[in-house]
Backbone atoms as SQL, in Angstrom:
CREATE TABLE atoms (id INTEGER PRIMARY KEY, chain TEXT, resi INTEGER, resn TEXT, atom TEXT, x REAL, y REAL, z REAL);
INSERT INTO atoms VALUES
  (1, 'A', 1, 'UNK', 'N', -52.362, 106.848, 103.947),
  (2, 'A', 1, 'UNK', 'CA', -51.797, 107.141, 105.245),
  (3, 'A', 1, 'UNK', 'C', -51.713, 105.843, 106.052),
  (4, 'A', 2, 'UNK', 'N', -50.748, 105.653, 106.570),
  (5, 'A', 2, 'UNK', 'CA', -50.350, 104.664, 107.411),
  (6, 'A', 2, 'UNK', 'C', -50.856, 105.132, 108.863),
  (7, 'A', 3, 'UNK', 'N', -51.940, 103.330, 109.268),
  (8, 'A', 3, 'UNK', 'CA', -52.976, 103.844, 110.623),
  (9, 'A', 3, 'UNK', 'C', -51.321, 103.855, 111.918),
  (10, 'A', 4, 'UNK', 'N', -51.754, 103.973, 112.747),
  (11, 'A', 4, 'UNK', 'CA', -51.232, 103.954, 113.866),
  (12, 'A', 4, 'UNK', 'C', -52.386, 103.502, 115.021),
  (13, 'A', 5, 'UNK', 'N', -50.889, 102.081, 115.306),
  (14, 'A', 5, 'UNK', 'CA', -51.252, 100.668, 116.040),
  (15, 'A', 5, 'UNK', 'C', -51.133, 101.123, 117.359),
  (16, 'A', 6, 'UNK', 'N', -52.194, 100.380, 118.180),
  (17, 'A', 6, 'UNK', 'CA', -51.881, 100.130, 119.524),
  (18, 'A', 6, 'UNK', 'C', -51.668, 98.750, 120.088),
  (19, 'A', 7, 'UNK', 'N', -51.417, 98.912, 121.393),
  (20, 'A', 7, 'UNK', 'CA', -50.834, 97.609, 122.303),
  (21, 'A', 7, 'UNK', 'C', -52.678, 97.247, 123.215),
  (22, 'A', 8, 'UNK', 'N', -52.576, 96.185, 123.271),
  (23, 'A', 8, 'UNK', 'CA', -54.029, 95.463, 123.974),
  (24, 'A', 8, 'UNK', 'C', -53.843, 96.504, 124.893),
  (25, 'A', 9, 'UNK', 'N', -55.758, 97.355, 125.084),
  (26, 'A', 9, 'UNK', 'CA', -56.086, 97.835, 126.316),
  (27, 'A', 9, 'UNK', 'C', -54.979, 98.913, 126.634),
  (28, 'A', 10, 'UNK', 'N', -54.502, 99.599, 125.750),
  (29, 'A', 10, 'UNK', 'CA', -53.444, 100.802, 125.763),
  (30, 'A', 10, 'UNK', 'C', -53.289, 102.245, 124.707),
  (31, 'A', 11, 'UNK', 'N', -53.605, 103.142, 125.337),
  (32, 'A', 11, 'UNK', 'CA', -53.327, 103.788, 124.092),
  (33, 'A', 11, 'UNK', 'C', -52.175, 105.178, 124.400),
  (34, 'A', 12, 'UNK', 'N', -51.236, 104.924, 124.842),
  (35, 'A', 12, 'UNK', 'CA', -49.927, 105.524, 124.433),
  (36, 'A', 12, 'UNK', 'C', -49.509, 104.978, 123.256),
  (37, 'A', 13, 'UNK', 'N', -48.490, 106.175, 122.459),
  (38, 'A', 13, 'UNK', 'CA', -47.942, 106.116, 121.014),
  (39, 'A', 13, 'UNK', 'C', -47.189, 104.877, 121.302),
  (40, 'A', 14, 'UNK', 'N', -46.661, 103.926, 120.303),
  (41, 'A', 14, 'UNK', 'CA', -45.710, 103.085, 120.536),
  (42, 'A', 14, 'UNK', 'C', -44.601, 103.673, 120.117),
  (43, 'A', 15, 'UNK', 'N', -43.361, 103.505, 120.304),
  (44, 'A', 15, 'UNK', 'CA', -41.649, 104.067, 119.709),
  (45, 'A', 15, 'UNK', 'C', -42.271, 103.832, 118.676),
  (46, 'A', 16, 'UNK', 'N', -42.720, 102.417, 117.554),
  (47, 'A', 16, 'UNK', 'CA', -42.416, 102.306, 116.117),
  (48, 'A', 16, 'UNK', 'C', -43.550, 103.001, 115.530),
  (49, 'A', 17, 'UNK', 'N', -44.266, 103.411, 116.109),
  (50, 'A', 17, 'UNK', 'CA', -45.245, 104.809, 115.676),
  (51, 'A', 17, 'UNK', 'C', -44.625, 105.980, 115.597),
  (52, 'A', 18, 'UNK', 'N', -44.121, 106.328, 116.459),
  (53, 'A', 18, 'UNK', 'CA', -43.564, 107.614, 116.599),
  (54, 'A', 18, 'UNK', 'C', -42.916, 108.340, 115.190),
  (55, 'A', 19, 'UNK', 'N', -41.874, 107.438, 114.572),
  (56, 'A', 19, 'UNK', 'CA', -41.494, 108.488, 113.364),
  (57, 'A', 19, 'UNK', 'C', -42.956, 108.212, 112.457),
  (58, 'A', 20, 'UNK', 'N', -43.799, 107.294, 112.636),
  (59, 'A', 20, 'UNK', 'CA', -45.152, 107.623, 111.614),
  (60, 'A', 20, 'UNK', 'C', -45.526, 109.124, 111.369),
  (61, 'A', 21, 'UNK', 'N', -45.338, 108.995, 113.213),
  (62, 'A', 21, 'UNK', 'CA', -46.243, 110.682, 113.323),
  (63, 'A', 21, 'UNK', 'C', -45.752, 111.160, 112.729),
  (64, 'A', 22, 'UNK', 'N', -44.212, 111.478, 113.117),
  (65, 'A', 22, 'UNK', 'CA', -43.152, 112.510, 112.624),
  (66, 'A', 22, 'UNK', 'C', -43.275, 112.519, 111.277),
  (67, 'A', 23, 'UNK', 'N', -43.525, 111.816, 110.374),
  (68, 'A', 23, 'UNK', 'CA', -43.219, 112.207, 109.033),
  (69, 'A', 23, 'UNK', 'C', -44.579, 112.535, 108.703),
  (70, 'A', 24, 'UNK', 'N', -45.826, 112.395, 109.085),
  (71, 'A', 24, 'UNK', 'CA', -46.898, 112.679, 109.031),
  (72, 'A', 24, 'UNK', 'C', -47.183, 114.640, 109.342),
  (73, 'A', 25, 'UNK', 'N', -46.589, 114.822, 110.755),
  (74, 'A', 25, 'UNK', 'CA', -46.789, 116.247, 110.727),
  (75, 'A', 25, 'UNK', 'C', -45.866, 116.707, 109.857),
  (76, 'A', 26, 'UNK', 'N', -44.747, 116.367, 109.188),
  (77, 'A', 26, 'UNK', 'CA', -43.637, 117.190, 108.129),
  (78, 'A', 26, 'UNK', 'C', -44.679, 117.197, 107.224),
  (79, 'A', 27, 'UNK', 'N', -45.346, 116.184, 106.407),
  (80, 'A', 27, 'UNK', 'CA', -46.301, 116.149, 105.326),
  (81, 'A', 27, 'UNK', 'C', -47.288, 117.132, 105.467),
  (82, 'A', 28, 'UNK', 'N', -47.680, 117.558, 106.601),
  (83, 'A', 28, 'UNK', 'CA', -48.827, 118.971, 106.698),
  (84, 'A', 28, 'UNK', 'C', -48.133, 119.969, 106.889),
  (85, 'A', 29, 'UNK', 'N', -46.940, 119.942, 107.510),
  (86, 'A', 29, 'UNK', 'CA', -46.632, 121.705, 107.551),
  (87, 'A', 29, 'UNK', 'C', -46.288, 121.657, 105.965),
  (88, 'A', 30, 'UNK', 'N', -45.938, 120.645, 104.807),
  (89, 'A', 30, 'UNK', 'CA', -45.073, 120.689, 103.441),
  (90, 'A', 30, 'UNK', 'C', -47.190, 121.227, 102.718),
  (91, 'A', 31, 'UNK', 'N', -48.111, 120.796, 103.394),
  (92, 'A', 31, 'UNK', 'CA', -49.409, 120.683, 102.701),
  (93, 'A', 31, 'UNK', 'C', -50.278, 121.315, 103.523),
  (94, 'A', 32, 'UNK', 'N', -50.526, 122.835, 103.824),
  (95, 'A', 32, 'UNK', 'CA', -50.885, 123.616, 104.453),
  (96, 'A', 32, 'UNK', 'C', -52.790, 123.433, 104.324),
  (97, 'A', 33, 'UNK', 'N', -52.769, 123.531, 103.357),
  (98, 'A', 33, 'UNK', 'CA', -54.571, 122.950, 103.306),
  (99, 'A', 33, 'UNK', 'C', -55.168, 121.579, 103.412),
  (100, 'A', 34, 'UNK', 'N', -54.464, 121.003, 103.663),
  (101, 'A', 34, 'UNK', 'CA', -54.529, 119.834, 103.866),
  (102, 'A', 34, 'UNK', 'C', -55.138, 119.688, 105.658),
  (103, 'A', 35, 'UNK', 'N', -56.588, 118.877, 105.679),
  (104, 'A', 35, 'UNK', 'CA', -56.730, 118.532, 107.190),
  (105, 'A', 35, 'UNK', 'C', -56.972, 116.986, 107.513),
  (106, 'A', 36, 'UNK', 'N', -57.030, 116.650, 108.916),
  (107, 'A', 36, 'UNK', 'CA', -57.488, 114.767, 109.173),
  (108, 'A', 36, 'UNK', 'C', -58.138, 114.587, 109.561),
  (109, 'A', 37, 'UNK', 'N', -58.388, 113.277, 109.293),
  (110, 'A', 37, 'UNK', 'CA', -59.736, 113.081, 110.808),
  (111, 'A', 37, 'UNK', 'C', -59.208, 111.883, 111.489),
  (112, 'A', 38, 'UNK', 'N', -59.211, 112.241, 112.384),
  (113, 'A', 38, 'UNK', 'CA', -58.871, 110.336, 113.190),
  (114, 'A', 38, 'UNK', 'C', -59.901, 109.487, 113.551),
  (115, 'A', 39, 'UNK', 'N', -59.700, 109.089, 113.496),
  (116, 'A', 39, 'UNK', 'CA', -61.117, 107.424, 113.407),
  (117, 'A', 39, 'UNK', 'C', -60.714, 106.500, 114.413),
  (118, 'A', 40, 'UNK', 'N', -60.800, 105.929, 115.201),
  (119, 'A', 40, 'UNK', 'CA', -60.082, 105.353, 116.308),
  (120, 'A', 40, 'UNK', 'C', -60.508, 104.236, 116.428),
  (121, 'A', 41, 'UNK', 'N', -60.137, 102.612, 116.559),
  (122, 'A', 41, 'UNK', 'CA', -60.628, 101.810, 116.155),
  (123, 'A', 41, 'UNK', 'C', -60.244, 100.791, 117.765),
  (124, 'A', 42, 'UNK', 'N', -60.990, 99.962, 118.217),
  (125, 'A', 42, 'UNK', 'CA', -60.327, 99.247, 119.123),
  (126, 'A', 42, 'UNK', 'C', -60.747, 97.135, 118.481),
  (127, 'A', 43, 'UNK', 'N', -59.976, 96.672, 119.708),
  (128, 'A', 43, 'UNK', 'CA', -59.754, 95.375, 118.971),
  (129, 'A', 43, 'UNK', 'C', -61.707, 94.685, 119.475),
  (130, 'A', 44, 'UNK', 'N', -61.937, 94.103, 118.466),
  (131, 'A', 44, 'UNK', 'CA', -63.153, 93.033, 118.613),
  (132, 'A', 44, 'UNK', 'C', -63.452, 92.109, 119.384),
  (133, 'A', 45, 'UNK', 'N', -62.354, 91.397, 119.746),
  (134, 'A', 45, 'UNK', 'CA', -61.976, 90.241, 119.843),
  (135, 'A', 45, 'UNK', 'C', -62.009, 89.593, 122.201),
  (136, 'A', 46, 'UNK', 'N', -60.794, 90.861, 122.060),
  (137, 'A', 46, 'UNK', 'CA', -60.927, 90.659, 123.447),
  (138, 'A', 46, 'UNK', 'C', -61.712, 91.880, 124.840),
  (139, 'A', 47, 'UNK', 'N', -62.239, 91.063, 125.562),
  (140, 'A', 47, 'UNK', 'CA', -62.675, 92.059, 126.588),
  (141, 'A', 47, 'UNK', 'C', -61.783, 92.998, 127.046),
  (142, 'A', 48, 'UNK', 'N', -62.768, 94.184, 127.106),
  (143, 'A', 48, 'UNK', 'CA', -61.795, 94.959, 127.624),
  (144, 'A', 48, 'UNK', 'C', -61.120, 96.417, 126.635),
  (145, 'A', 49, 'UNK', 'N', -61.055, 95.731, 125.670),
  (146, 'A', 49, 'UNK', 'CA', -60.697, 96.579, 124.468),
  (147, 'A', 49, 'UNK', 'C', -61.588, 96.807, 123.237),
  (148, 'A', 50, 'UNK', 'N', -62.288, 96.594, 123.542),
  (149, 'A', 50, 'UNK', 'CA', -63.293, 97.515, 122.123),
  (150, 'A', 50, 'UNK', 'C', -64.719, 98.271, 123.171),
  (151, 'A', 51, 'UNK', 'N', -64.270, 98.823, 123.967),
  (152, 'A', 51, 'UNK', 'CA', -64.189, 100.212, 125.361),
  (153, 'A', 51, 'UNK', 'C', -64.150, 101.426, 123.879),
  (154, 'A', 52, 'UNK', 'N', -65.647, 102.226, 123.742),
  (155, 'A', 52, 'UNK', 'CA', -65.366, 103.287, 122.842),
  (156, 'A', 52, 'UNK', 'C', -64.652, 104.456, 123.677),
  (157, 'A', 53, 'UNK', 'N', -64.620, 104.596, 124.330),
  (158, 'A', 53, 'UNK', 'CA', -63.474, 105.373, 125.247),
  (159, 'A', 53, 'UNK', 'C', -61.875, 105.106, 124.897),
  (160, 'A', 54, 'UNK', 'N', -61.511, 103.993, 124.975),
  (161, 'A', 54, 'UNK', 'CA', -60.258, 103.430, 125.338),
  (162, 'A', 54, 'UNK', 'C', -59.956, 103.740, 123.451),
  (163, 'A', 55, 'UNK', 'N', -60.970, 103.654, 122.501),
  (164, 'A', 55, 'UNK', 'CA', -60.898, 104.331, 121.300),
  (165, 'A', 55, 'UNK', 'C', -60.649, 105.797, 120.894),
  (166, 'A', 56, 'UNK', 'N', -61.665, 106.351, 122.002),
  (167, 'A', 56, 'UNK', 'CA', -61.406, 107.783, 122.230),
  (168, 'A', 56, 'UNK', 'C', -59.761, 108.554, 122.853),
  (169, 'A', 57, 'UNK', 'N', -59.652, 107.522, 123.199),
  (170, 'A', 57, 'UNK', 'CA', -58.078, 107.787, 124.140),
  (171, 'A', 57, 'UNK', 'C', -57.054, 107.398, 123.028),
  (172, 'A', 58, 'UNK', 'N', -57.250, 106.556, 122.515),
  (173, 'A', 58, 'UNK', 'CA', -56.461, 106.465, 121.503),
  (174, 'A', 58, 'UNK', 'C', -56.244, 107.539, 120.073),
  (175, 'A', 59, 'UNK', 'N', -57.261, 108.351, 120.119),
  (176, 'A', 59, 'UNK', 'CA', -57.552, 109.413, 119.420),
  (177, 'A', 59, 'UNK', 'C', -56.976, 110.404, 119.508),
  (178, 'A', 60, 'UNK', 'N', -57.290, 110.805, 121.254),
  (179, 'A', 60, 'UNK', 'CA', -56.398, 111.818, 121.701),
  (180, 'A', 60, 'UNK', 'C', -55.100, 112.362, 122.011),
  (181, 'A', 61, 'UNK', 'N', -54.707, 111.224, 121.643),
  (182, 'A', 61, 'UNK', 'CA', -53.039, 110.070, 121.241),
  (183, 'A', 61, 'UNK', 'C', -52.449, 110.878, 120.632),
  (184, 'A', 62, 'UNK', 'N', -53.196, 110.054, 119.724),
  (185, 'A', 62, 'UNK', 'CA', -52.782, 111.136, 118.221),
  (186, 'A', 62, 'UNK', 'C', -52.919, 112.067, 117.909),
  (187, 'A', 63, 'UNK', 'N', -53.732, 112.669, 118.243),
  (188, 'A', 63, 'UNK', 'CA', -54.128, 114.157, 117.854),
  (189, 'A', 63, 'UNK', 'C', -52.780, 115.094, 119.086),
  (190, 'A', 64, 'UNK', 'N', -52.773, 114.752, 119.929),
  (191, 'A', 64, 'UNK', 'CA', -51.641, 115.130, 120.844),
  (192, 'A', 64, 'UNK', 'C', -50.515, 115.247, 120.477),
  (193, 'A', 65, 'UNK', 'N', -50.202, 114.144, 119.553),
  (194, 'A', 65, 'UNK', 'CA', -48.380, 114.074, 119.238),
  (195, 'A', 65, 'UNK', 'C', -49.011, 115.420, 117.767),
  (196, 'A', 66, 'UNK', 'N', -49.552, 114.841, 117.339),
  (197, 'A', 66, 'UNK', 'CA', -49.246, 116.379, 115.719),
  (198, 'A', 66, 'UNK', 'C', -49.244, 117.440, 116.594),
  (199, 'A', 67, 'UNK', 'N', -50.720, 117.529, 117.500),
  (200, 'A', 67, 'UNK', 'CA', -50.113, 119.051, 117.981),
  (201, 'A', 67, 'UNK', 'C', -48.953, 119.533, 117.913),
  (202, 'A', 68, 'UNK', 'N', -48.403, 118.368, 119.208),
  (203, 'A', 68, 'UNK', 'CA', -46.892, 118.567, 119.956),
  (204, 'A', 68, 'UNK', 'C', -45.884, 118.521, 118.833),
  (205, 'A', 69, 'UNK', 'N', -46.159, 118.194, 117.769),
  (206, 'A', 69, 'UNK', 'CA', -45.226, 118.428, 116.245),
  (207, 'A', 69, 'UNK', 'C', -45.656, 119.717, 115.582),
  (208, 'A', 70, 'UNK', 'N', -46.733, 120.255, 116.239),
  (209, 'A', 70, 'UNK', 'CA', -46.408, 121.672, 115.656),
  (210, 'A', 70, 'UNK', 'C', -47.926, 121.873, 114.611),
  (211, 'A', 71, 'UNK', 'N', -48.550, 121.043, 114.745),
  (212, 'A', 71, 'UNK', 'CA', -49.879, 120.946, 113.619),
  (213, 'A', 71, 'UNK', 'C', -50.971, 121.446, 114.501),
  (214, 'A', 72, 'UNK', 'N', -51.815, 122.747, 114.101),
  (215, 'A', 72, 'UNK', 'CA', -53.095, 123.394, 114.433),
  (216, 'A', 72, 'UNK', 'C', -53.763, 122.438, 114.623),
  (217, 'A', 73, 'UNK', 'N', -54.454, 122.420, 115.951),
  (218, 'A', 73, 'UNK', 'CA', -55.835, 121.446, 116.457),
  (219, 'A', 73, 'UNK', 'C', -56.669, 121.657, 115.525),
  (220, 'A', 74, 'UNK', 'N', -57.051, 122.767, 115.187),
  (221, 'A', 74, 'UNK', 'CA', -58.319, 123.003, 113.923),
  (222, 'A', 74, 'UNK', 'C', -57.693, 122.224, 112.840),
  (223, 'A', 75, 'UNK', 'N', -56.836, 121.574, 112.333),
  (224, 'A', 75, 'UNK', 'CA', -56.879, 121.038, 110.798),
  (225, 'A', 75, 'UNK', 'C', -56.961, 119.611, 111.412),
  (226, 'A', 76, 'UNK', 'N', -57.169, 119.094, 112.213),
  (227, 'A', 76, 'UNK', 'CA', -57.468, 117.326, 113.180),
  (228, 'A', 76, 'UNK', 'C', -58.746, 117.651, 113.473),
  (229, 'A', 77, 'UNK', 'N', -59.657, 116.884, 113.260),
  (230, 'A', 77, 'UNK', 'CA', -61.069, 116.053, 113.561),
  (231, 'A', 77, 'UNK', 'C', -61.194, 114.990, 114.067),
  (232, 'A', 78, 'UNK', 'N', -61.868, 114.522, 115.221),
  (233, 'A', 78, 'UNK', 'CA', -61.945, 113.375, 115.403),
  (234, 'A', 78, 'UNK', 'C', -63.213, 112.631, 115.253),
  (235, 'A', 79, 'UNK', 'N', -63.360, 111.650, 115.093),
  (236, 'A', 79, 'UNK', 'CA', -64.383, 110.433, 114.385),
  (237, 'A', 79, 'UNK', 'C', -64.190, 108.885, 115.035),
  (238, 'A', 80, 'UNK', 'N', -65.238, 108.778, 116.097),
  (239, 'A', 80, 'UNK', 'CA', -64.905, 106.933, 116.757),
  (240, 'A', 80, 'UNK', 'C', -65.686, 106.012, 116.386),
  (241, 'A', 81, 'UNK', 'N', -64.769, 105.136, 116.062),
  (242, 'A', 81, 'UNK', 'CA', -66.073, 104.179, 115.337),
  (243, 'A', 81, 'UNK', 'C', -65.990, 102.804, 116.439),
  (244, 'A', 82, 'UNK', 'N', -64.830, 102.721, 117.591),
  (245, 'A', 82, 'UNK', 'CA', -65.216, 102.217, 117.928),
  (246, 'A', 82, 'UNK', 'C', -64.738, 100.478, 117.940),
  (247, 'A', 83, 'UNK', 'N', -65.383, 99.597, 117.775),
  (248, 'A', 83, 'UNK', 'CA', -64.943, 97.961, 117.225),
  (249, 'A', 83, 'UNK', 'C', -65.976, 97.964, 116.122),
  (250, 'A', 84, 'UNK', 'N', -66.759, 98.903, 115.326),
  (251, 'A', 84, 'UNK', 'CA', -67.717, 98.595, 114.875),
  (252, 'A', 84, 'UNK', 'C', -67.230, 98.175, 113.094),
  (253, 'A', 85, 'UNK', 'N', -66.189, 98.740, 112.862),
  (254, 'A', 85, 'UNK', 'CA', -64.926, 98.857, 111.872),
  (255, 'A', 85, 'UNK', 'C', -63.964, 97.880, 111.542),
  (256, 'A', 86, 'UNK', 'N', -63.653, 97.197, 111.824),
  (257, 'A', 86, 'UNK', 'CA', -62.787, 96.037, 111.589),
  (258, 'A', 86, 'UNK', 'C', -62.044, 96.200, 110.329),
  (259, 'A', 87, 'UNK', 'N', -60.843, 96.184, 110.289),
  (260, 'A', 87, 'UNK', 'CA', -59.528, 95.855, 109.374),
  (261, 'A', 87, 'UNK', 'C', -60.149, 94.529, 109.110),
  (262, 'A', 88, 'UNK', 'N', -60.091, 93.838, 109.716),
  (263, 'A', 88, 'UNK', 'CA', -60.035, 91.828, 109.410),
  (264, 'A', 88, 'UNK', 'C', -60.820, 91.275, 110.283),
  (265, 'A', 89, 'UNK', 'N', -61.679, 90.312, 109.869),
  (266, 'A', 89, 'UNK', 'CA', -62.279, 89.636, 110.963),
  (267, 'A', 89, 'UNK', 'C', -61.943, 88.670, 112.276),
  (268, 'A', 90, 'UNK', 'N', -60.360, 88.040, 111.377),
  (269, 'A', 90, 'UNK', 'CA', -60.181, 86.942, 111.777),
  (270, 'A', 90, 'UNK', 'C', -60.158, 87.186, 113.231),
  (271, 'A', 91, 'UNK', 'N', -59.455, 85.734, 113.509),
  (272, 'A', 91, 'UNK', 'CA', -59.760, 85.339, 115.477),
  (273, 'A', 91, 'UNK', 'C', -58.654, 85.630, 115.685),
  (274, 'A', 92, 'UNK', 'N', -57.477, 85.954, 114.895),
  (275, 'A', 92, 'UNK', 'CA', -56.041, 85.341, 115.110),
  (276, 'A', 92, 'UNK', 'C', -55.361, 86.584, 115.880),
  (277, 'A', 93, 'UNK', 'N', -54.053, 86.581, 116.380),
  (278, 'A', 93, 'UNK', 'CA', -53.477, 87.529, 117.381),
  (279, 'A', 93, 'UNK', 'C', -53.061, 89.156, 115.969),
  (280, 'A', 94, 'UNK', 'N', -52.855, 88.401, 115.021),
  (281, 'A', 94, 'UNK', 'CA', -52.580, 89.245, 114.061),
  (282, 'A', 94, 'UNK', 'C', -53.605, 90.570, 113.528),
  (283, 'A', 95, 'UNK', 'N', -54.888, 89.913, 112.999),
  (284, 'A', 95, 'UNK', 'CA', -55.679, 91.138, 113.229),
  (285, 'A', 95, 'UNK', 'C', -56.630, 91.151, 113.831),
  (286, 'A', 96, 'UNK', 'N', -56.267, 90.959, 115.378),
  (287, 'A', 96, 'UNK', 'CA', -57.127, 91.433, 116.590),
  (288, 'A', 96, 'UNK', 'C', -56.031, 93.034, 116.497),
  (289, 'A', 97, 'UNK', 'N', -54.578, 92.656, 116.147),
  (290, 'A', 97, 'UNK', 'CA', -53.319, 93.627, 116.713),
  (291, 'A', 97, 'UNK', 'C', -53.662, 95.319, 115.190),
  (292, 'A', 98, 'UNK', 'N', -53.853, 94.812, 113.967),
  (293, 'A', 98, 'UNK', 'CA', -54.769, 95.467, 112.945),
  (294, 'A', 98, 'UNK', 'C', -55.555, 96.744, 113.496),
  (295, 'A', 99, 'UNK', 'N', -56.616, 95.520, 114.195),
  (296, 'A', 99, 'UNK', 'CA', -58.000, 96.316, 114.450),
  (297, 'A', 99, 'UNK', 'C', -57.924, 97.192, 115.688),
  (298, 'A', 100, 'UNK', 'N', -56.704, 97.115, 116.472),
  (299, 'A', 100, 'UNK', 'CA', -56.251, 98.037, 117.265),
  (300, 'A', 100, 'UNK', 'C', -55.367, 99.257, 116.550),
  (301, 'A', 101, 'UNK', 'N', -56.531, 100.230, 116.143),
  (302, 'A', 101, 'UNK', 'CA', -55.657, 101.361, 115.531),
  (303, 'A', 101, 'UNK', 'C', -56.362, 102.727, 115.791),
  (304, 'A', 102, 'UNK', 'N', -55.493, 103.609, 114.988),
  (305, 'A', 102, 'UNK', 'CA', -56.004, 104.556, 114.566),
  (306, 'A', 102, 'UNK', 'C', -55.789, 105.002, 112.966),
  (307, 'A', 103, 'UNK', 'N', -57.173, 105.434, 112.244),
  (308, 'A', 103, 'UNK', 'CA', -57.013, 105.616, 110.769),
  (309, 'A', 103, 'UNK', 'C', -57.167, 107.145, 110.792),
  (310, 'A', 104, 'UNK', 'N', -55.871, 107.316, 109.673),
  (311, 'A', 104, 'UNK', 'CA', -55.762, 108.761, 109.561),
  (312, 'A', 104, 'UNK', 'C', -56.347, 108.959, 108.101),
  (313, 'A', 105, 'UNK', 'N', -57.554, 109.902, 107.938),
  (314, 'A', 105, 'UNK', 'CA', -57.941, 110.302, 106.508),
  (315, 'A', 105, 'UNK', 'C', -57.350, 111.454, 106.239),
  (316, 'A', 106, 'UNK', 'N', -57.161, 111.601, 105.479),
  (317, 'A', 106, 'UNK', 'CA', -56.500, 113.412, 104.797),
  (318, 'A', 106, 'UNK', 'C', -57.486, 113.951, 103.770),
  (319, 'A', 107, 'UNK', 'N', -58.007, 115.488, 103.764),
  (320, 'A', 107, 'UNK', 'CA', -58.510, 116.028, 102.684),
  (321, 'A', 107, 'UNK', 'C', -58.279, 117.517, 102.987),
  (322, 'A', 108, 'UNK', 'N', -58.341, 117.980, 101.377),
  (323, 'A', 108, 'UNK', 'CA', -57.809, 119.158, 101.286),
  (324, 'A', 108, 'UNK', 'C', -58.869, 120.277, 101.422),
  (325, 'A', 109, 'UNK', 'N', -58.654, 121.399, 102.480),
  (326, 'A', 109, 'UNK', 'CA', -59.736, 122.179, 102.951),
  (327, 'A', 109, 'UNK', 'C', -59.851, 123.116, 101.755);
């Protein structure tokens, strides 16, 4: 599953997220036992943003748009880990932008 990125200190969907979602909730209404968990990740690097809240918000992000695509709250879980998680360590603008996400797991109920 492809995570879904955020913008520094933001957690509205971005446009180039958006068909993520979209093809993401088609894949569960096509996989009915199928549920997620979202994991919500914020960046390391700069103040301000690795806020386990501002992780939490980013969670609720997501879990918002499947709803709003039509996917039962009961088959979404959520799980924050926080900055504690890191994609990449590095210093660089690239994966500070990584470690600003959300990871979608899938398993079959």
């Amino acid at each position: 599953m492809d995570n879904v990125q955020f913008e520094w200190q933001r957690a509205d969907i971005q446009p180039k997220c958006e068909l993520k979602i979209a093809k993401l909730a088609t894949w569960m209404k096509e996989n009915p036992t199928v549920s997620l968990a979202l994991d919500g990740h914020s960046d390391d690097a700069r103040a301000n943003d690795e806020d386990a809240t501002l992780a939490a918000r980013r969670v609720r992000a997501v879990r918002g748009a499947l709803v709003a695509a039509g996917i039962a709250p009961g088959r979404i879980s959520d799980g924050l880990y926080g900055r504690s998680e890191p994609v990449c360590r590095d210093n660089s603008t690239v994966c500070r932008e990584l470690n600003r996400r959300v990871e979608i797991l899938a398993a079959r109920r």
